[in-house]
C-alpha positions, -999 to 999 in steps of 0.1 A, spaced: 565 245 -404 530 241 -422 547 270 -438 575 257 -453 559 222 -458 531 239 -483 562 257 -501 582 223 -505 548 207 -520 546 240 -545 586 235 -551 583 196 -561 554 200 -587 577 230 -608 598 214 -629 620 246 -637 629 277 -626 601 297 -641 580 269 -622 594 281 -587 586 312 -591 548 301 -597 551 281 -568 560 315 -547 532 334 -563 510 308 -549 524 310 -513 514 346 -521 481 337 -520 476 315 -489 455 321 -463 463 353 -434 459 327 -407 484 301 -421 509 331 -413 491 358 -390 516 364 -364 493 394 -345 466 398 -325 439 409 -350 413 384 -363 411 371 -398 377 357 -414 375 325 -413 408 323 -391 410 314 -354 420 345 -333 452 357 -328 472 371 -299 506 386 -291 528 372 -265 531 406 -250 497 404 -247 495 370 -236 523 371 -212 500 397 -194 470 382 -195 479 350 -181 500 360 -154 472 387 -145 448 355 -141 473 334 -123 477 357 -101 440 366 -98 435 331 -93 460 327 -68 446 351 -44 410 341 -49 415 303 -41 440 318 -14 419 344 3 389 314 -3 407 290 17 425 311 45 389 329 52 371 293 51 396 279 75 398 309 95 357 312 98 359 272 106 384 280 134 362 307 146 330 288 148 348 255 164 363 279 190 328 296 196 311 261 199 332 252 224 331 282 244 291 275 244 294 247 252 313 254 283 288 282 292 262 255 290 281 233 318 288 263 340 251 270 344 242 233 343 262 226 371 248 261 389 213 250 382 217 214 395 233 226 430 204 250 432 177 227 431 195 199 444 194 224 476 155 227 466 150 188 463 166 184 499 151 207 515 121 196 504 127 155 515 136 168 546 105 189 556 76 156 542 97 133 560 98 157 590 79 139 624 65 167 637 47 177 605 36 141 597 21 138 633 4 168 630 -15 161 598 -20 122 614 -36 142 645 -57 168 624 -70 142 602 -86 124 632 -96 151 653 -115 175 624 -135 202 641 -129 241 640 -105 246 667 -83 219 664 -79 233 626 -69 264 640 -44 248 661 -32 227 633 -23 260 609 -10 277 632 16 246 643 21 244 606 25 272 598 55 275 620 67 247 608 65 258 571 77 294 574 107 280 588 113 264 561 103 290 536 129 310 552 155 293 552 160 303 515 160 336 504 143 329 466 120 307 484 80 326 479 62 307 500 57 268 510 25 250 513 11 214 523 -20 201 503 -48 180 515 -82 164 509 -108 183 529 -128 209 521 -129 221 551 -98 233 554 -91 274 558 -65 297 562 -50 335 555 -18 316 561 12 325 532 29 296 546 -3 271 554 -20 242 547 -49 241 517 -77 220 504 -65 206 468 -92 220 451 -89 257 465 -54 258 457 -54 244 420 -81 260 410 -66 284 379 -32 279 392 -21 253 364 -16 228 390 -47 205 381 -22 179 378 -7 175 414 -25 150 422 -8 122 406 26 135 406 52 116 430 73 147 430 93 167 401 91 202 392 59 219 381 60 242 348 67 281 353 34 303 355 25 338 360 27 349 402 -13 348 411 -2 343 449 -19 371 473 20 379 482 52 393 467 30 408 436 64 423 424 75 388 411 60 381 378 69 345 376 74 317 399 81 277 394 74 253 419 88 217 434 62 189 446 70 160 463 40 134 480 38 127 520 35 96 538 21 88 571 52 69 577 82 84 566 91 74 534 63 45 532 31 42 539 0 59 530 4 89 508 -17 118 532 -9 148 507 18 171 489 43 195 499 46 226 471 77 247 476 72 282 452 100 301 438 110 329 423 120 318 390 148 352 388 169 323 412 170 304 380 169 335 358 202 356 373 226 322 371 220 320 336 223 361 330 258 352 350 273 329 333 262 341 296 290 350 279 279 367 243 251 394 238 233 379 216 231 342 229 195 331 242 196 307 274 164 280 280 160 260 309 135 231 291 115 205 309 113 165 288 75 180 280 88 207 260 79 237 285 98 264 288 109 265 329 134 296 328 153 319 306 168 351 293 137 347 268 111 361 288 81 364 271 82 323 268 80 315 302 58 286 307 50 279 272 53 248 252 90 255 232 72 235 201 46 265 200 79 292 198 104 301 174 130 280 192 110 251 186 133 236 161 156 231 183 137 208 210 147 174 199 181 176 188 205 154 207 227 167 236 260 185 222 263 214 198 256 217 163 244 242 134 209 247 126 190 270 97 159 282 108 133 304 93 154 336 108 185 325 99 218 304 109 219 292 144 244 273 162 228 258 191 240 238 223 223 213 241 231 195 276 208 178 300 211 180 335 221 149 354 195 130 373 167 152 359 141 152 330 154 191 321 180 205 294 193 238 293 197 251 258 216 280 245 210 297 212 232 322 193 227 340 158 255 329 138 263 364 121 275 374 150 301 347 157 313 356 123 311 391 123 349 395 134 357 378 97 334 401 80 362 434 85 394 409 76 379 400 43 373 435 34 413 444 40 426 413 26 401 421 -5 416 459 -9 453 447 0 451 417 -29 437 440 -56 466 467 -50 493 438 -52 475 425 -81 481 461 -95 512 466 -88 521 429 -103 503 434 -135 522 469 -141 556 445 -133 548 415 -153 540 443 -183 576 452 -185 587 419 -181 563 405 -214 580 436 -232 613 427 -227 609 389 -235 586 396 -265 604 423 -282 634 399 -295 605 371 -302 585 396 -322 617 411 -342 625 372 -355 586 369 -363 585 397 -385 618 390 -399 602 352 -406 572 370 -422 595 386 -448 608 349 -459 576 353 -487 577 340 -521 600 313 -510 629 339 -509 646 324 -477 675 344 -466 697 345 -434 682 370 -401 702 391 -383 690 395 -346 709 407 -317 694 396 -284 710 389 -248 683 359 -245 700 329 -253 667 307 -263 665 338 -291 696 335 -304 696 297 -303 659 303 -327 676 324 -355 706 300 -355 684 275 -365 662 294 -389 691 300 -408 705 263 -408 671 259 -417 671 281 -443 699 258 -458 681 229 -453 647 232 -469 669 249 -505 684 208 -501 652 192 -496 635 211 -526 662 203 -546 654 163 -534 620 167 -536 619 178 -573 639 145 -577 618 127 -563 587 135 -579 599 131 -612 611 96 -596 573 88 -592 560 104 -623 581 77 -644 569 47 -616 531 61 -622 539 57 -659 551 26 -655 522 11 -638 496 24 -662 514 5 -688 512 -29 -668 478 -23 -658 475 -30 -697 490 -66 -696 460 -85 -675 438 -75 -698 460 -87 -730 459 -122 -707 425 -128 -702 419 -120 -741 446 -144 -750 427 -170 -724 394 -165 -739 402 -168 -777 421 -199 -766 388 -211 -752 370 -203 -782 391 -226 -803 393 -250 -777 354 -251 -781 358 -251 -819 377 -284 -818 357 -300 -797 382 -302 -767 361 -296 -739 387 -305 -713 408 -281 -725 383 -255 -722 372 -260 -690 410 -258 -680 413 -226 -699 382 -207 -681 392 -222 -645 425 -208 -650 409 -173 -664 391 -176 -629 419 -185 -610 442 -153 -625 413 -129 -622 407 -136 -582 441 -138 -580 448 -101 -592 417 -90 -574 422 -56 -598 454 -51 -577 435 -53 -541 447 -70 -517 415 -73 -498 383 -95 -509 356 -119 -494 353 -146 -479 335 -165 -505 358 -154 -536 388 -168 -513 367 -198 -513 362 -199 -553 397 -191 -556 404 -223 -538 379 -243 -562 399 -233 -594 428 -244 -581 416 -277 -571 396 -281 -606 427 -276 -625 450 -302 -601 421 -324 -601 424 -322 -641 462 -329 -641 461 -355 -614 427 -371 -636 406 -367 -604 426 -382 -576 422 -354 -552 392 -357 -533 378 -326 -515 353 -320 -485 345 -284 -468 321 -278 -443 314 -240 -444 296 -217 -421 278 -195 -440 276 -167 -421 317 -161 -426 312 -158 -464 304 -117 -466 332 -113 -444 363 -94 -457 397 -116 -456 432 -107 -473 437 -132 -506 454 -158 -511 458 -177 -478 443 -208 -488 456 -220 -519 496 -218 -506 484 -245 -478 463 -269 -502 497 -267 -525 521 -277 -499 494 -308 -496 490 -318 -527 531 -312 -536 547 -323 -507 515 -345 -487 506 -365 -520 536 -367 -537 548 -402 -524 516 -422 -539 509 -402 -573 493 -373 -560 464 -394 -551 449 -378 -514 420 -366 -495 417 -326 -484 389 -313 -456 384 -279 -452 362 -260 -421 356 -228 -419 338 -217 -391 336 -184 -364 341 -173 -329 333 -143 -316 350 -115 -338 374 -144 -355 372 -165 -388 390 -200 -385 404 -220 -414 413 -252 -411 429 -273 -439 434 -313 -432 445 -339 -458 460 -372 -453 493 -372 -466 524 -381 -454 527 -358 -424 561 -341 -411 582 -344 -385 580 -322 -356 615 -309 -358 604 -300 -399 573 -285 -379 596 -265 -358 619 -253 -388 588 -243 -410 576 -224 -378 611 -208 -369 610 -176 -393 648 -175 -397 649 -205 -413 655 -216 -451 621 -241 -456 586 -236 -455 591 -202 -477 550 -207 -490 542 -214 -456 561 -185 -439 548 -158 -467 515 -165 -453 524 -161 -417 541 -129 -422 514 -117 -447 487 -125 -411 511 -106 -386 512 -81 -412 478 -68 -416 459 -84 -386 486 -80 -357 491 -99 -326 460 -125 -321 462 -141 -354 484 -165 -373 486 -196 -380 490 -232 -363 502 -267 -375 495 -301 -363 513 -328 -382 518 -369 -378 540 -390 -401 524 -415 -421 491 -400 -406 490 -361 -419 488 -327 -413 466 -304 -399 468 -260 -405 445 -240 -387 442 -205 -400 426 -175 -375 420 -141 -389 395 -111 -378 365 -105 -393 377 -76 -407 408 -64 -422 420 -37 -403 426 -3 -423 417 -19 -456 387 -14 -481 375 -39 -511 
């Protein structure tokens, strides 16, 4: 359409025949890119495409698009199905060898209240600890130990089981005995045992004399008393394990390869595990110790290594939690081989749709690029009618209507030319009134001049105020002036009444100054200070008293014009108002002259009282919107 448009505007300014075909020898000349119809680039021209090409293109990246957000999501959602499934399965791991490792030392910790609140052993220590001499010491171990191996037997994981006392004196070759506190802590790790009430005692290297084959063994404590639950405490009973009792239930129950199983004390130390060079250490000193104060439950970790998702659980009743750690490229390793097929199967479909949507683009396009080139032959402003056979009804509908267009734009150049002869003679016609103000004002001033000559001052000063008055008036044919000529404008007027009426209008204004550099349409004043001084005045001889305020708010200019004439009525008030009706015409030009160039916001207000008179208040913008002085 820009097309056609530039050849109307050449069309209108020929005159003639011989002018038309200028006007096409022009369009000859316009730029490529108001008319490149192809896919090659023009300087200065935005590129260019085909809609073969483009009908390829996009689909190519809808589609690619399509399986990349698509394969995004399903993999996402698939890998976040994976991993919740995995966590869970943990999870449950963790509370199958919880629940293992709390019946196994619950059996510990009962075994063990049994044998220190066992008579026969409490008697026996009562009896040694009186009677201390060499033979009743061997009697002593040897009841003891008895007493002990029985017990030490009575589980199979169970290394040996020991009672410890204060006395210095005390001896024995006994695996199951009775030993002096400082003898058997001594380099054992057990410095500690003293003060403990009972609990389990950190895993550490096997430096008992027996069963060198076990590597490591953890130990329960619990204190003696002389009566059974009270009284004095009299020494310890130590219970030593094999830690592979802790060791194998984990190995059992551990489901994937690659998951890492601690048994943790609340100190941090590292009881069991299918870690095993960590046994006994302080987990903060590992490479698990990241891990040793999260929260019980299961969650995802990155660590120096790598990803992690770890489960935590403590185990009820005890100061212990059993921890399980598992690399998480191997929970999502199973994802890794999907991606790869869904990767090789998308770009084959992708293929095979872009080798589709390629005939498709050149079946639609080839009608479309016929009618183009057929539309690039319409040069010189030579329009004729296209004949183009096509099966697509949207293209038949298109060179239907090129060739009622055709028809149409030969009728609109015709108007056109009409037209802009129409406006040559209206230009003409207002450069010869532009000549008539100026005739005016000369007429005005030599008038003046003679005025002065004869001594007729009044007359003068009547002549230049209404010089004035016609010049602010014009305004050199704007419409648009400031705020202070508006002002003067209003002055004239009143200087010439005020000369007719031999001074009995009196005027007041109170002005803000800061509204007088604003811009303001003309002539909105002097209509209202006429319909005063007519109509307000009229009944006692034009004699009256007119206040004007002009003040602002905010982004608004308010006018208002007071006198003390006779007033109106309210229902004249409301006929003046009432646009459709027949009075008020001065009144009403202003209104719609307001609505007109400043829009909803503005207008104008009256406030009248019979016998008392009227008040107009004026509000305007600051600024005329769309218009320049």
């Amino acid at each position: 359409m820009i097309y056609f448009w530039k050849v109307l505007q050449v069309r209108a300014a020929a005159p003639s025949n011989t002018k038309r075909q200028r006007a096409a020898g022009r369009y000859a000349a316009l730029p490529k890119g108001e008319y490149a119809m192809k896919g090659h680039a023009v300087k200065g021209q935005p590129f260019k495409i085909s809609i073969n090409r483009l009908w390829v293109i996009s689909n190519c990246l809808i589609m690619a698009a399509f399986f990349s957000l698509n394969s995004f999501f399903s993999q996402s959602s698939y890998k976040k199905v994976l991993e919740q499934q995995f966590e869970v399965k943990q999870y449950q791991m963790l509370v199958y060898i919880s629940d293992t490792l709390e019946q196994s030392m619950q059996s510990i910790e009962l075994l063990s209240r049994s044998t220190v609140n066992n008579y026969s052993i409490i008697n026996n220590i009562l009896n040694y600890k009186k009677n201390r001499n060499s033979y009743e010491q061997m009697v002593f171990q040897n009841n003891m130990n008895q007493n002990l191996s029985s017990v030490a037997y009575s589980l199979g994981d169970i290394i040996s089981v020991n009672i410890l006392l204060e006395d210095e004196g005390l001896k024995t070759t006994k695996i199951n005995g009775v030993y002096d506190y400082g003898h058997y802590v001594t380099g054992s790790g057990l410095e500690g045992i003293r003060n403990l009430s009972e609990g389990w005692i950190p895993t550490r290297k096997n430096n008992l004399p027996i069963q060198p084959y076990i590597p490591y063994i953890t130990s329960y404590v619990q204190r003696i008393y002389s009566g059974m639950y009270y009284g004095d405490a009299i020494g310890h009973l130590v219970i030593n394990l094999n830690e592979d009792m802790f060791y194998k239930q984990m190995e059992k129950y551990r489901q994937e390869e690659g998951s890492d199983i601690l048994l943790v004390d609340g100190n941090g130390t590292v009881l069991s595990g299918t870690v095993r060079d960590i046994l006994g250490m302080d987990l903060s000193g590992t490479e698990y110790g990241a891990y040793g104060e999260l929260s019980s439950g299961h969650t995802e970790l990155t660590v120096k290594d790598g990803h992690k998702i770890v489960s935590k659980r403590k185990l009820q009743g005890r100061d212990l939690y059993v921890l399980a750690i598992t690399d998480y490229d191997r929970v999502v390793a199973p994802i890794r081989q999907t991606q790869n097929v869904v990767l090789i199967c998308s770009l084959l479909f992708m293929a095979l749709f872009s080798v589709i949507s390629g005939l498709l683009a050149y079946k639609i396009s080839k009608p479309i690029l016929s009618l183009s080139r057929e539309v690039m032959n319409c040069k010189g402003g030579q329009f004729r009618r296209i004949h183009i056979s096509s099966r697509i009804y949207e293209i038949d509908v298109l060179c239907t209507q090129f060739n009622h267009m055709t028809e149409e734009i030969d009728k609109l150049i015709g108007s056109v030319l009409k037209q802009e002869k129409l406006k040559q003679k209206k230009e003409l016609e207002i450069l010869q009134a532009q000549i008539n103000p100026h005739f005016l004002y000369n007429t005005l001033e030599a008038i003046n001049w003679m005025a002065l000559s004869m001594k007729q001052k009044e007359i003068s000063n009547m002549v230049v105020l209404l010089g004035s008055f016609l010049r602010l008036s014009l305004n050199k044919g704007k419409n648009v002036y400031m705020v202070r000529d508006e002002l003067n404008h209003l002055k004239c007027y009143l200087d010439i009444q005020n000369i007719r009426c031999k001074g009995k209008i009196l005027f007041s204004s109170d002005i803000d100054e800061a509204a007088l550099d604003y811009r303001m349409i003309k002539l909105l004043l002097q209509p209202l200070v006429e319909n005063s001084i007519l109509h307000g005045f009229d009944f006692r001889g034009g004699a009256g008293q007119i206040w004007l305020k002009v003040y602002m708010e905010e982004e608004y200019i308010y006018f208002t014009v007071t006198d003390d004439g006779c007033g109106m009525p309210e229902e004249l008030v409301g006929r003046i108002c009432d646009m459709q009706s027949d009075v008020g015409h001065g009144i009403k030009n202003v209104m719609k002259r307001i609505s007109l160039y400043y829009g909803d916001g503005c207008g104008l207000t009256i406030q009248s009282k019979e016998k008392v008179g009227t008040t107009i208040e004026v509000k305007i913008l600051n600024n005329v919107p769309g218009q320049q002085i």
